[in-house]
N, C-alpha and C positions, 0 to 999 in steps of 0.2 A: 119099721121104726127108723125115724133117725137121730144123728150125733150130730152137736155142733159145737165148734170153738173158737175164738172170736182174739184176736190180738191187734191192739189198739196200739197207736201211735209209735209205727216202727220205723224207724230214721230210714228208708228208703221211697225213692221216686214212685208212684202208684203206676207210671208208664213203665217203668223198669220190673215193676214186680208183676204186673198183668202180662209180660210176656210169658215168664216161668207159668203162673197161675194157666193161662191157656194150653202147656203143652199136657200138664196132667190133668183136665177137668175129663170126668166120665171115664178112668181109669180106676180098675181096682186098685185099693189101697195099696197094696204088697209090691206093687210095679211102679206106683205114683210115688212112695218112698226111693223104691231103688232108684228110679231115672233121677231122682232128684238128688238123692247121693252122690253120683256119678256128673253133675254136670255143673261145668266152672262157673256160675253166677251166684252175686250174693245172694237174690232174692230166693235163690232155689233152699238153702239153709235156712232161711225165716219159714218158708212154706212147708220145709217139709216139719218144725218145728211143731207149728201149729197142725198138720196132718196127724202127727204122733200124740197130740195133746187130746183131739177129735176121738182117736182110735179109744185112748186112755177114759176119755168120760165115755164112750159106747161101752167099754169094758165095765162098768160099774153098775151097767141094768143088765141084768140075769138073762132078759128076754131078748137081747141082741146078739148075733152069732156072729163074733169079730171077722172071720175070716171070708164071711161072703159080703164084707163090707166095700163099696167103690164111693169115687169123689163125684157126689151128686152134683154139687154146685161149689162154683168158691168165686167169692165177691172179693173186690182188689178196691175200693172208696178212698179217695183221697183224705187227710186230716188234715190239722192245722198246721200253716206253713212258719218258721221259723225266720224272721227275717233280719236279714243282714242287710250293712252298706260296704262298701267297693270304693276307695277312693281312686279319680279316672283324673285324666287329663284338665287343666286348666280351671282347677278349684272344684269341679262337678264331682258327684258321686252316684253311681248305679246300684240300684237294688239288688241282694243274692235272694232268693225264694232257696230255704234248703226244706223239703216236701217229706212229707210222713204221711202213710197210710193207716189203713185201718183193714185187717184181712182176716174175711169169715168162712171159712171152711163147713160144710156139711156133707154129712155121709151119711147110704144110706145099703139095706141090703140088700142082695137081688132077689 
């Protein structure tokens, strides 16, 4: 059986949060929390957010056994980008892209 939980449009870089995303994909849950606890990036507190949220709906079907649950898959999708201007040198202005993702976590048991 699996869980999935889905958090949309979270004010970080999808490059920034696909790194965290790759170090716990195919870890059990109980180790993919811990490491994420323990490690200084933002994105690792968005991820583990949504990990505990995953755990929380597996917990609500009877027929799922929390604790032999691992991070099957987790997708990092860009959303929509937030755009700014910058005013630059000699009347011009530059674009800012401020980037939001979209992060779907699924677990499953062994």
């Amino acid at each position: 059986m699996e869980s999935k939980a889905v958090a949309r449009f979270i004010r970080i870089s999808p490059q920034k949060a696909r790194l965290v995303a790759d170090v716990v994909r195919g870890q059990d849950v109980e180790k993919a929390i811990n490491t994420l606890r323990f490690m200084p990036k933002k994105g690792a507190r968005i991820i583990r957010k949504v990990i505990e949220s995953a755990v929380a709906n597996a917990s609500q079907n009877e027929t799922i056994d929390v604790d032999t649950l691992y991070v099957k898959k987790i997708n990092v999708d860009g959303g929509p980008m937030l755009k700014r201007m910058r005013p630059r040198a000699m009347g011009r202005a530059t674009k800012i892209l401020k980037r939001t993702s979209h992060i779907t976590v699924v677990l499953e048991e062994q």
